[in-house]
C-alpha positions in Angstrom: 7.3 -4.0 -20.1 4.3 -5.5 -17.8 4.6 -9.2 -18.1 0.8 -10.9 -18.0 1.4 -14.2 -16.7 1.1 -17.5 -18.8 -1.6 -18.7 -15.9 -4.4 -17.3 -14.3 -5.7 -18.2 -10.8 -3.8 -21.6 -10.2 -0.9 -22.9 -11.7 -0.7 -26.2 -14.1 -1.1 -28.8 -11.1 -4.4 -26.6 -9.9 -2.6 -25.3 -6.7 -2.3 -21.8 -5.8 1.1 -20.1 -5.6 2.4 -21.1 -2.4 2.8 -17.8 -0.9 -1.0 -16.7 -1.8 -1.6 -20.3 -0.2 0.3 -18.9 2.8 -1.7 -15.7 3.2 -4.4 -17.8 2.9 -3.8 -19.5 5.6 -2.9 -16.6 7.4 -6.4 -15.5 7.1 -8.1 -18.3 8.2 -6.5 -19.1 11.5 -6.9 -15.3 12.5 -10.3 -15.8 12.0 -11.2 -14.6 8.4 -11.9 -15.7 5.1 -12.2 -15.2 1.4 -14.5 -15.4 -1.0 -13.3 -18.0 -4.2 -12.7 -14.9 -6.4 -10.9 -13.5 -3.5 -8.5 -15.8 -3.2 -7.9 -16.0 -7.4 -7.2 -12.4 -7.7 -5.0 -13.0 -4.7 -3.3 -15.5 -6.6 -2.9 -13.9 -10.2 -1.7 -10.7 -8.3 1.5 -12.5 -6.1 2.0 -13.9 -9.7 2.1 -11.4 -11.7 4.3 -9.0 -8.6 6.4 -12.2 -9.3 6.5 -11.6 -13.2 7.4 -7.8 -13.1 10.3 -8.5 -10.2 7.8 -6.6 -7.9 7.5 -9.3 -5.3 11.2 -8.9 -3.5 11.4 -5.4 -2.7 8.3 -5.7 -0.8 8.2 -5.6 3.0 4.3 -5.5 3.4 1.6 -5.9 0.7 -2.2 -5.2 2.2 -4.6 -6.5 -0.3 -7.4 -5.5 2.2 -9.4 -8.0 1.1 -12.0 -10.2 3.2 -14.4 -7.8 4.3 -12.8 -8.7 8.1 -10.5 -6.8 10.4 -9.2 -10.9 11.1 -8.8 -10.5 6.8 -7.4 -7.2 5.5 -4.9 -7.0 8.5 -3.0 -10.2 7.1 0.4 -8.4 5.3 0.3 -10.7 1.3 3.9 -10.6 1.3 4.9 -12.8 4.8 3.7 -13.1 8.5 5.5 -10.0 9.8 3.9 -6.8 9.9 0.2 -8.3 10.6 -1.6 -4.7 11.1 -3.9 -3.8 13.8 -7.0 -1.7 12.8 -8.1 0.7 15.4 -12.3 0.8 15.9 -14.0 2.6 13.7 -13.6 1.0 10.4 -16.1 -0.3 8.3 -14.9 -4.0 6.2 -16.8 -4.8 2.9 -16.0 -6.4 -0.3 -15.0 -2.8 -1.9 -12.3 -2.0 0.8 -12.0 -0.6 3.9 -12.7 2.8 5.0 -12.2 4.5 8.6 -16.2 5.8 10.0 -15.1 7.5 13.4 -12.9 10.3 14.2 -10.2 8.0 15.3 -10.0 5.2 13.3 -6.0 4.1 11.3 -4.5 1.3 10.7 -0.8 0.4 12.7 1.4 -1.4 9.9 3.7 -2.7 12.8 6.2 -1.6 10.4 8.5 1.7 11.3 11.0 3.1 8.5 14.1 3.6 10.8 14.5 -0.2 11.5 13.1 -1.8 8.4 13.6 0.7 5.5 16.3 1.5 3.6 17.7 5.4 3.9 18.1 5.4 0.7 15.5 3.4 -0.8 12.2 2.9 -0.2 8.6 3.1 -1.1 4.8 3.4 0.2 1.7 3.3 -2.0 -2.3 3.2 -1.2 -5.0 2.5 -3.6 -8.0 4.0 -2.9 -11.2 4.2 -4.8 -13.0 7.1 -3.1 -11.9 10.4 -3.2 -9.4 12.4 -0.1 -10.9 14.8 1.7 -9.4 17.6 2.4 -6.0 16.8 4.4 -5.6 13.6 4.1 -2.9 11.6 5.3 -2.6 8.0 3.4 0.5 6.7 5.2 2.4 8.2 8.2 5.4 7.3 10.0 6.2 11.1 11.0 8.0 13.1 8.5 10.3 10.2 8.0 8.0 8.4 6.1 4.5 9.9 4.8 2.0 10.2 2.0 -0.5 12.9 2.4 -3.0 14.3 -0.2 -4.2 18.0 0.9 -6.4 19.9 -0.5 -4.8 20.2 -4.3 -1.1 18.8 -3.4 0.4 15.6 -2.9 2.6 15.4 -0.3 5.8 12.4 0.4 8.7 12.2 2.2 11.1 9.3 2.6 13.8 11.4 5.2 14.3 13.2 8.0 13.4 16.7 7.6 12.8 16.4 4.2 9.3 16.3 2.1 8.1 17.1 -1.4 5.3 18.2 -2.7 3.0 18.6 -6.3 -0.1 20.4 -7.3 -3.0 17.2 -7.4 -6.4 16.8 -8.2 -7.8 14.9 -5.2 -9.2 12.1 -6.1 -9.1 8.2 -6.3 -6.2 6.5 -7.7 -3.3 4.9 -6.8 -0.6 6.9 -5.1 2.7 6.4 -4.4 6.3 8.1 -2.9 9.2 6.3 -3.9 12.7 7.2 -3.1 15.2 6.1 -5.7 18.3 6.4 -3.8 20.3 8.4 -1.5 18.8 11.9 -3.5 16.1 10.9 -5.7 12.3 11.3 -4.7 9.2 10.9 -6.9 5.6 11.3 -6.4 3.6 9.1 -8.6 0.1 9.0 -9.5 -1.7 5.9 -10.8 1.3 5.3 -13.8 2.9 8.7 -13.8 5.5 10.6 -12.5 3.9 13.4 -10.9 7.2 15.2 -9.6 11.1 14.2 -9.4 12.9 16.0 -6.4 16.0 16.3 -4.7 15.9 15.2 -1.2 18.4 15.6 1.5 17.9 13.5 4.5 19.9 10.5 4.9 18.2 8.6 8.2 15.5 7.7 10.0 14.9 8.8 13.0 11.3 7.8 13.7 10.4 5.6 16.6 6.7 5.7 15.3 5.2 2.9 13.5 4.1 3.6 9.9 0.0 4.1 10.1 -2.6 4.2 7.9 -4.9 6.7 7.5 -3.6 9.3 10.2 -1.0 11.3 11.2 -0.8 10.0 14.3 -3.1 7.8 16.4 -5.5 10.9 17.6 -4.8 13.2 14.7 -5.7 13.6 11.2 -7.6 10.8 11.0 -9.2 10.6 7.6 -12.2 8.5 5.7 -10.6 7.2 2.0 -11.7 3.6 1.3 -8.7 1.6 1.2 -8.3 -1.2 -1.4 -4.4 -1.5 -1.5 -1.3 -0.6 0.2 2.3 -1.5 0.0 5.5 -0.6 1.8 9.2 -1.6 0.8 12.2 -1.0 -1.4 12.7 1.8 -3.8 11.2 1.4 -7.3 12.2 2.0 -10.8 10.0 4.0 -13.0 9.1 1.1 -14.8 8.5 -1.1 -11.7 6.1 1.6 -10.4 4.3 1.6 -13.5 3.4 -2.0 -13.5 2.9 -2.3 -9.6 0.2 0.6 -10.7 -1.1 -1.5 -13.7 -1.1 -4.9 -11.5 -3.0 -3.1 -8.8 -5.1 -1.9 -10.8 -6.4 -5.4 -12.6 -6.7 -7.0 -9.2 -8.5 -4.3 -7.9 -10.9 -4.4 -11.2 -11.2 -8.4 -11.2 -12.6 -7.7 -7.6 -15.6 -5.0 -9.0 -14.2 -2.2 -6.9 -11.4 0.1 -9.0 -11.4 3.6 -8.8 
């Protein structure tokens, strides 16, 4: 069951949780900042990842929020994995979308060193439709989450990917390995497709991106609003990481 938390925006005392005080801070001394209902939906979303034991099993949370490069590079969940936006991006209250042929995201994060072989996730949020081939998150075929043109495509191992008839358009999407053989692609709440996957290591020397395939390659133009990166879910886990998405991204004016 989704747990709402007993407080919104600030605890009892009238400080922030001290991890969305610590992104925060983050934010500022790279050169950003955030608007008061910024920072609140901040705050009620750690919370409530807290609440639905959603918070440990993350390595990177990207709340793209700050309408800075300085801002929606600064990783929600600790100081590691600060990502680096290429040029050609556009930063606004609503997200952040890539405007030239070239522009990604590098998560500083790369599957073979900080993932689990057997369990591990990446999601996106975004709240304009894929076009075409689209590839949300990409570490090689080790890790990825592609849209294309009526599929969506994951893979979380070598030599190994999955795939399930989609209509494109915005939503929250995730692929989530749930053990050494378990796969699932999942779309806003639901299980799109359960499948058998065989790979057991990463190989990748690549850094999970996104927005491309690679650096010069399949670069693509989706407004981000979201994006995670860490430990396999449970179905019911996914579910409410999709629901608490969701309400942040609708406190903020700008779901899909």
């Amino acid at each position: 069951m989704f747990n709402i938390p007993s407080f919104m925006g600030f605890d009892k005392a009238g400080f922030g949780d001290p991890d969305a005080l610590a992104f925060f801070a983050r934010v500022t001394a790279a050169g950003g900042s955030l608007t008061t209902t910024e920072k609140a939906a901040v705050n009620t979303l750690v919370i409530t990842l807290k609440a639905n034991s959603l918070w440990t099993p993350m390595k990177a949370i990207y709340p793209m929020v700050g309408a800075s490069a300085a801002a929606c590079a600064q990783n929600l969940k600790s100081s590691s994995f600060t990502g680096t936006f290429s040029s050609g991006w556009t930063f606004a209250s609503t997200g952040v979308e890539s405007t030239a042929a070239n522009g990604y995201m590098d998560t500083q994060l790369r599957a073979s060193t900080s993932l689990s072989t057997s369990s591990a996730q990446l999601s996106v949020y975004i709240n304009t439709a894929p076009n075409g081939n689209q590839f949300l998150a990409h570490g090689t075929l080790d890790g990825f989450l592609q849209t294309n043109g009526g599929a969506i495509y994951g893979s979380l191992a070598t030599s190994s990917f999955s795939f399930v008839s989609n209509t494109d358009n915005a939503a929250f999407y995730m692929v989530n390995r749930q053990g050494a053989s378990t796969l699932k692609l999942i779309k806003n709440s639901s299980v799109q497709l359960t499948a058998t996957t065989t790979g057991t290591a990463y190989t990748s020397t690549q850094n999970i991106l996104l927005n491309a395939y690679t650096t010069t390659t399949f670069i693509n133009n989706c407004r981000y609003a979201f994006a995670s990166i860490g430990d396999g879910l449970t179905d019911t886990q996914s579910g409410n990481l999709y629901t608490a998405v969701h309400a942040f991204n609708t406190t903020l004016s700008r779901q899909n």
